[in-house]
C-alpha positions in Angstrom: 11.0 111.9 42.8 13.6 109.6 44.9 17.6 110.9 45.2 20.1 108.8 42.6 22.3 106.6 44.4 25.5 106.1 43.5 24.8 102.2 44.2 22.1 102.3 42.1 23.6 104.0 39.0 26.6 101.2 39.3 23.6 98.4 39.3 22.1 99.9 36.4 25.0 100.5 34.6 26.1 97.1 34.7 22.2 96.7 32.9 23.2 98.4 30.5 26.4 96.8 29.4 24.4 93.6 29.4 22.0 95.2 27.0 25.0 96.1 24.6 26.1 92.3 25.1 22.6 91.0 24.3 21.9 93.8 21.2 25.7 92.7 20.0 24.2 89.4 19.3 21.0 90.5 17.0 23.3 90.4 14.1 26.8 88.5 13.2 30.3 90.0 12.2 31.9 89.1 9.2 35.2 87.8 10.7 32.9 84.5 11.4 33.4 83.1 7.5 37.2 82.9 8.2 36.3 79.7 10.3 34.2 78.5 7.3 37.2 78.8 5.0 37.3 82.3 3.8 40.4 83.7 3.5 41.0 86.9 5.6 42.5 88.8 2.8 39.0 88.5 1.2 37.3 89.2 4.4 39.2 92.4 4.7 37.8 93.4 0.9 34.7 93.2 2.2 34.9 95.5 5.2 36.9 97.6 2.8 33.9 98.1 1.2 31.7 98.7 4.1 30.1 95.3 4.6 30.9 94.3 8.1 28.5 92.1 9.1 26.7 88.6 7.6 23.3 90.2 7.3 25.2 93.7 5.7 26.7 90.8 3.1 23.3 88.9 2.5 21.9 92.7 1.1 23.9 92.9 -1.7 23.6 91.2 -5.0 26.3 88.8 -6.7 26.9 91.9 -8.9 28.0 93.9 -6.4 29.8 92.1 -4.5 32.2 90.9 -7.9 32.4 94.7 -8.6 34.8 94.5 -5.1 38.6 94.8 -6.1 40.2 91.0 -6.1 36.9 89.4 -5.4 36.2 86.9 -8.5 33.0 85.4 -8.7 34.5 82.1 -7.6 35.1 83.7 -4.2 32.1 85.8 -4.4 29.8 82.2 -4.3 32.3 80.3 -2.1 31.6 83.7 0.4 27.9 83.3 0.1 27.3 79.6 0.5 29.4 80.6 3.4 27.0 82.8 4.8 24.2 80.9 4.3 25.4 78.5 7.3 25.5 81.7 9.8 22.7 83.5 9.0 19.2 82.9 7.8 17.5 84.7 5.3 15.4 82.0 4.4 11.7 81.5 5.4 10.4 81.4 8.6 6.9 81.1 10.2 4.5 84.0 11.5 5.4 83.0 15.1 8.8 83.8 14.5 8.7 87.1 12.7 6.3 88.3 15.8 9.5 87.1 18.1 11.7 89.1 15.7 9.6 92.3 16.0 9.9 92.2 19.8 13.2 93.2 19.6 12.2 96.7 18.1 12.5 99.3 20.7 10.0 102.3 20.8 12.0 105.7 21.5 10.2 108.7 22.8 9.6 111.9 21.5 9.9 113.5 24.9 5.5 114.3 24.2 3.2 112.1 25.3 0.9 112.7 23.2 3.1 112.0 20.2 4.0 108.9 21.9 0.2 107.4 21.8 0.1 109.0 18.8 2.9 106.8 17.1 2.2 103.8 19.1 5.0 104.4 22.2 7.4 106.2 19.6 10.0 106.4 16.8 10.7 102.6 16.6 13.9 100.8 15.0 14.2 98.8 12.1 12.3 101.1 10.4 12.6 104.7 8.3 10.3 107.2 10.0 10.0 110.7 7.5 8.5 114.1 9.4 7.7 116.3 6.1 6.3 119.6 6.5 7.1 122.9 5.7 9.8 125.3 7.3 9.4 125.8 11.6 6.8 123.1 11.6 8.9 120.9 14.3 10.7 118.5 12.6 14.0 119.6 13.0 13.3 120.1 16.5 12.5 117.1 17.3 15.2 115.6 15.7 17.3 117.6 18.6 14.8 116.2 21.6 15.7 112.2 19.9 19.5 113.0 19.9 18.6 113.1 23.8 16.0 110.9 24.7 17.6 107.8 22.3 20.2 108.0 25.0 17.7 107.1 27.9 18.0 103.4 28.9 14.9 101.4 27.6 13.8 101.3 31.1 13.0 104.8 30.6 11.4 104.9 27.2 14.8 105.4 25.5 17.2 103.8 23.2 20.0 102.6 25.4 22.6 103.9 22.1 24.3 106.4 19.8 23.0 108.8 17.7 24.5 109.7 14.2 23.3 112.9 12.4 23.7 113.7 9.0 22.9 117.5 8.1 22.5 118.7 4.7 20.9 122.0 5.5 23.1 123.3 8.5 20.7 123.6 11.1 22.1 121.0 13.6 22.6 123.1 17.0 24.7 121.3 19.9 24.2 124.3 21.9 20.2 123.6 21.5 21.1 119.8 22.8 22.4 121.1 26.1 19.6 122.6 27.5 17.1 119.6 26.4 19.4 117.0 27.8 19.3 119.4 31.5 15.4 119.1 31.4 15.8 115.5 31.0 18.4 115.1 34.0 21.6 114.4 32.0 25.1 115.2 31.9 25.3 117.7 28.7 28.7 116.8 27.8 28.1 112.8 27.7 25.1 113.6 25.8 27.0 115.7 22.9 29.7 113.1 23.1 27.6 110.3 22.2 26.2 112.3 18.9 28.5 112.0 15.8 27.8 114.8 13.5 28.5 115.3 10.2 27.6 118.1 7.4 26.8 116.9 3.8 27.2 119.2 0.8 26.2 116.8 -2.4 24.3 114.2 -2.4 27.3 111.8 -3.5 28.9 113.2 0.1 25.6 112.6 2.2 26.0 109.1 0.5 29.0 108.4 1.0 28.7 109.6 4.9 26.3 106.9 5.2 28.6 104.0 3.6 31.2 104.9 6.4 28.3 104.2 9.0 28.5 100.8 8.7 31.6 100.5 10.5 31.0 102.2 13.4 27.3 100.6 14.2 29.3 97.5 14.3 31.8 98.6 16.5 29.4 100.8 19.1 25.8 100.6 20.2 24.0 102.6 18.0 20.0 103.5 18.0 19.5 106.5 15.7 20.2 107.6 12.7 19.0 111.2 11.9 19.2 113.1 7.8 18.1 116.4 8.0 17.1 116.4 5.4 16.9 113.7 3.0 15.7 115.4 -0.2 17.5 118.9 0.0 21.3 117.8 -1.7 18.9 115.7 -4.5 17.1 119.1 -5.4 20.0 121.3 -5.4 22.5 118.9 -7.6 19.7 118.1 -10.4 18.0 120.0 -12.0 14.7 120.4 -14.4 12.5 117.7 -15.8 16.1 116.1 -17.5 17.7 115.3 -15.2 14.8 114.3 -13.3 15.1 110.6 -13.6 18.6 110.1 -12.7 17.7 112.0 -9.8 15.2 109.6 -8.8 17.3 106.4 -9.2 20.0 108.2 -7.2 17.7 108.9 -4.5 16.6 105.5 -4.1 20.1 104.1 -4.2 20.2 106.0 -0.5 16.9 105.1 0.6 17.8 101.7 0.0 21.1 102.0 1.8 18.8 103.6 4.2 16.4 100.9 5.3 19.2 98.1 5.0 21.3 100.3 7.8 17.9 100.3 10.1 17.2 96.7 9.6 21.2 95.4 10.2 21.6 97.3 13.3 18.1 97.5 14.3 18.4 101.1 14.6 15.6 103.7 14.1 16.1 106.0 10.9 14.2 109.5 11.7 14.7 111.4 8.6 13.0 114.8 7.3 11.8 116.0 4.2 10.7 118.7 2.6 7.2 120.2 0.7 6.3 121.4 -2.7 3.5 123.3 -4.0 0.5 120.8 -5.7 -0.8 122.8 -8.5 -3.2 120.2 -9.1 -4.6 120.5 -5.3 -7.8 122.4 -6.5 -9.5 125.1 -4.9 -11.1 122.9 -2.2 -7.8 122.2 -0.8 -6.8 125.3 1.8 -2.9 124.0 1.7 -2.0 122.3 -1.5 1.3 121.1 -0.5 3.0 117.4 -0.8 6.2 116.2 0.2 8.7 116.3 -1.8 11.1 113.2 -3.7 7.8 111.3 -5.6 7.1 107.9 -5.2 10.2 106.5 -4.5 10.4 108.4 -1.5 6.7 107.5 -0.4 7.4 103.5 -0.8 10.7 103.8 1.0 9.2 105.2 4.1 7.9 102.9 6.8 5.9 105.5 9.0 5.4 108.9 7.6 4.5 111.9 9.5 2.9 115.3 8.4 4.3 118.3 10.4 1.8 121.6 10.1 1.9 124.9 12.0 -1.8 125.5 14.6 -2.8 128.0 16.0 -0.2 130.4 17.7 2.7 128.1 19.0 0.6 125.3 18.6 2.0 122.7 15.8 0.1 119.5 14.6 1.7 115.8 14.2 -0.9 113.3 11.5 0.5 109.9 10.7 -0.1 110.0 6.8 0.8 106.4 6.3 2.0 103.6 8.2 1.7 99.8 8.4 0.4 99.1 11.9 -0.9 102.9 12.9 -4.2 104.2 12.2 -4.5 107.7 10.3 -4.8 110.1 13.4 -3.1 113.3 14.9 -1.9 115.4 17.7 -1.1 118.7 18.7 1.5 119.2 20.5 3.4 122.9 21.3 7.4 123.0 21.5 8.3 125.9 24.5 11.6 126.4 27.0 9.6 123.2 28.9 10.0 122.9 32.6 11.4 119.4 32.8 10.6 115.9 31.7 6.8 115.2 32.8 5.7 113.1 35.8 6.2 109.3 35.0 8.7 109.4 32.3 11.0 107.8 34.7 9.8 104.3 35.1 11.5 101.2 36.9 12.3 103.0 39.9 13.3 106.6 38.7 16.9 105.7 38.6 19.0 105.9 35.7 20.8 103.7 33.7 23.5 105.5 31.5 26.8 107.7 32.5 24.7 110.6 30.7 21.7 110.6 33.6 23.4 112.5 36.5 20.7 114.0 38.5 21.3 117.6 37.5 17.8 119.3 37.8 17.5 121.5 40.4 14.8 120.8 43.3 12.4 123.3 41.6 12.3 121.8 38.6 11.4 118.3 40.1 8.8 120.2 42.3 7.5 121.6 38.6 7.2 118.3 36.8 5.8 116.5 39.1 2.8 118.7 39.4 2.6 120.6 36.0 1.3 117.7 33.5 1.3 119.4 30.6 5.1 120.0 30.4 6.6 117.5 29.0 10.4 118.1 27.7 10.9 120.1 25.5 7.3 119.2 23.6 4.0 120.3 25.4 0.9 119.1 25.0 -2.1 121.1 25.6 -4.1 120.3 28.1 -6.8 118.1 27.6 -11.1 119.2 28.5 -11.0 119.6 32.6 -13.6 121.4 34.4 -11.5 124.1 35.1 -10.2 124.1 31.6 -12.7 123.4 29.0 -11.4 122.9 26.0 -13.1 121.5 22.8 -11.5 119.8 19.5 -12.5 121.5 16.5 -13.0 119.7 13.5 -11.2 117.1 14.5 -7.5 119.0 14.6 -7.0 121.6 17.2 -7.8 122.0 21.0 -9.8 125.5 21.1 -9.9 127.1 24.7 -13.7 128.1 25.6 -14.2 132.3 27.1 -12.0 134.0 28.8 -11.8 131.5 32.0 -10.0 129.4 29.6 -7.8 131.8 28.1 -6.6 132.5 31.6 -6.1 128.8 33.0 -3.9 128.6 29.8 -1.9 131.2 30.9 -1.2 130.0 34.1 -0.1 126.7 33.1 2.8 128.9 31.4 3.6 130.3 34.8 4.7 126.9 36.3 7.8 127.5 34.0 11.2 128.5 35.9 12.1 131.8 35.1 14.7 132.3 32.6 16.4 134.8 30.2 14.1 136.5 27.9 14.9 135.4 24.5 13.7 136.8 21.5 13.1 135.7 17.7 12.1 132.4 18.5 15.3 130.9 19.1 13.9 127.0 20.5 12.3 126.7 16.3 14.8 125.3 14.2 13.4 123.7 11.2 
C-alpha cells in the first residue's frame, strides 16, 4: 500500500471541500424568503424554532408553524406560498426520484460482509434500527460508523460529522481511538468531529435533536447515531396507562427522526432494544421482539436483527427493508489488525485532515495479506481448501475436524501483539 503524499492529501482535500460545496446545495437555507418578501424578523422566528432550511419549513403543518410566537397565520401563508417558489415538494416523475436517490451515499460498517449484506452499507436519507439483545454488536458498531462516516466517499465513507445521542451511557471515546488507528486516522480529528451528548428523559433526548437542526445546516453532517431510541420511553412511562401516550410521544421523535435524515441527507443509525414474546410458542427457541410496537416498526426504513453465534461469533439478518432481500451474516467483532485489503480505493490516498498515515509498517504488511480482518469487524473465513468450512442451516459458518479448528487459529495469529485485556472490554452494547 503506496506512501501518502503530502501533495496528494492537499489535492484531495481540496475534493473534499468541493464535496461540502456541492452537498451545501442538496437543500436551501431559510434566509432565501427574505428576497421573496419575508421579513427577517419573521425569518429569525423560524430559526428560533429550529427550522433552518426551506425543506425543514415545508415538514411542518400550518398548525405548527402559527403555534410560533408572533407568527399569525397571515404570515404563516404569505411564508409558505413563499417557499413554494424555492423548493418543490410537488410531483415529479420516476426518472427524477431515481436521480434524487443517487445522491444517497452508502457508509461502511468497516465488515465486508455486512457491507454485501446491506447493499454497500448504512445509507442516508434513511433510519436504519440494529435491535438485539445486550453484547450483540450494535453498540459497537455504532463506535466503528463514528469512524468510518468520516472516510471520504472515495473510500466507502461519508465525507461528514457524526452526532451521537446516548441514553444509556455506553458511548466510549477512548473505544473510538483505537478503531480510528486501524483505519489510518488522526484520533484526535476523529473525536473532534463527533458531537456527543447524554440524554436522561425522553423530553431531553427530544429536545437534543430539535437543536440538531442548526448545526447540520451550518457543518457537513452524515450520521446521526441514538443509542438507544426506546430506553428514556420505557423508563418515563409506565404500565398499560400510560401506554398510549407513550406511543404518540415516541412517534413524535421518530418523525422528527426521518425528517432530520431526509433534510440533510444524513444516515440515522439508531438502536433498540428486545422484549420477551410470551406468545412465541414453544417452537420458537428465542421468543424475543423488539421493543416500541408498531410505531417503531413503520418508522424504520431498514431494520436489522443483532443475535449472539457461536463463541465470539455474532449474526447480522435484515428483518425488513424496502430494496434488500431477507438475508444474513456473521460477522465476529475482535482487537482487528487493520482495515482489510481494498478498503482504500481511488488510489489509496486519503481525503480528510483525519487520514494521516499512522499504521505502522506491520500492520499494512498484516492487512494486506490477512483477508479476514477487516477493522474492527471480522468476518470468518469463507470454505477454502485449506479451510473447510460449511453453513449450517443457513446461519453460522461451522469449521470441519480438527484441521479446521487449527487454520482458525492461525488466522488469529496474524494479529499484532498487544496488551492482554481481560472481561471483554471491545463489547459494549
Amino acid at each position: 500500500m503506496p506512501e501518502f503524499k503530502a501533495e496528494d492529501q492537499s489535492q484531495l482535500q481540496l475534493v473534499e471541500r468541493e464535496e461540502i460545496e456541492d452537498e451545501e446545495e442538496m437543500f436551501e437555507a431559510i434566509d432565501k424568503l427574505t428576497s421573496l418578501g419575508i421579513n427577517a424578523g419573521d425569518v429569525k422566528k423560524l430559526q428560533d424554532a429550529g427550522i433552518y432550511t426551506c425543506n425543514g419549513l415545508m415538514m411542518h403543518t400550518k398548525k405548527s408553524l402559527t403555534g410560533i410566537k408572533g407568527l399569525s397565520e397571515a404570515k404563516v401563508d404569505k411564508i409558505c406560498e413563499a417557499v413554494e417558489k424555492i423548493v418543490n415538494f410537488g410531483y415529479i416523475t420516476g426518472s427524477d426520484a431515481l436521480l434524487k436517490r443517487k445522491s444517497v451515499v452508502r457508509i461502511t460498517t468497516g465488515s465486508q460482509s455486512l457491507d454485501e449484506l446491506l447493499g454497500g452499507g448504512i445509507e442516508t436519507s434513511a433510519i436504519t434500527e440494529a435491535f438485539g439483545e445486550f453484547r450483540s454488536g450494535k453498540t459497537q458498531l455504532a463506535h466503528t460508523l463514528c469512524v468510518s462516516t468520516q472516510l471520504p466517499t472515495s473510500m466507502k465513507g461519508g465525507n461528514g460529522k457524526v452526532a451521537y445521542i446516548d441514553t444509556e451511557g455506553t458511548f466510549r471515546p477512548d473505544r473510538i481511538i483505537p478503531i480510528a488507528e486501524r483505519f489510518g486516522m488522526d484520533p484526535g480529528a476523529v473525536l473532534d468531529n463527533i458531537i456527543y451528548a447524554r440524554a436522561y428523559t425522553y423530553e431531553h433526548q427530544y429536545n437534543l435533536l430539535l437543536g440538531l437542526a442548526a448545526k447540520m445546516a451550518e457543518e457537513p453532517f452524515r450520521l446521526l447515531i441514538v443509542d438507544s431510541v426506546i430506553a428514556l420511553f420505557r423508563v418515563d412511562f409506565t404500565g398499560r396507562g400510560e401506554l398510549a401516550e407513550r406511543q404518540q410521544k415516541l412517534a413524535q421523535m421518530l418523525s422528527r427522526l426521518m425528517k432530520i435524515a431526509e433534510e440533510f441527507n444524513v444516515a440515522v443509525y439508531m438502536t433498540n432494544q428486545v422484549i420477551a414474546d410470551p406468545g412465541g410458542g414453544v417452537f420458537i427457541s428465542d421468543p424475543k421482539k423488539p421493543a416500541g410496537g408498531h410505531v417503531l416498526a413503520h418508522a424504520a426504513t431498514i431494520r436489522l436483527m443483532f443475535r449472539k453465534g457461536k463463541g465470539e461469533q455474532r449474526v447480522c439478518k435484515v428483518f425488513d427493508a424496502p430494496n434488500l432481500p431477507e438475508a444474513e451474516q456473521v460477522f465476529q467483532i475482535t482487537p482487528g489488525a487493520g482495515p482489510p485489503p481494498g478498503w482504500l480505493s481511488g488510489g489509496d490516498t486519503p481525503a480528510t485532515p483525519a487520514l494521516a498515515a499512522r499504521r505502522p509498517p506491520e500492520q499494512l504488511e498484516i492487512a494486506a495479506n490477512s483477508p479476514t480482518q477487516v477493522g474492527v469487524m471480522q468476518t470468518p473465513t469463507r470454505p477454502s481448501a485449506s479451510l473447510p468450512l460449511q453453513e449450517v442451516g443457513g446461519e453460522e459458518l461451522q469449521p470441519q475436524g480438527g484441521a479446521a479448528e487449527e487454520a482458525v487459529a492461525n488466522t488469529q495469529l496474524s494479529i499484532p501483539e498487544q496488551p492482554i485485556q481481560t472481561g471483554n472490554p471491545y463489547y459494549s452494547c
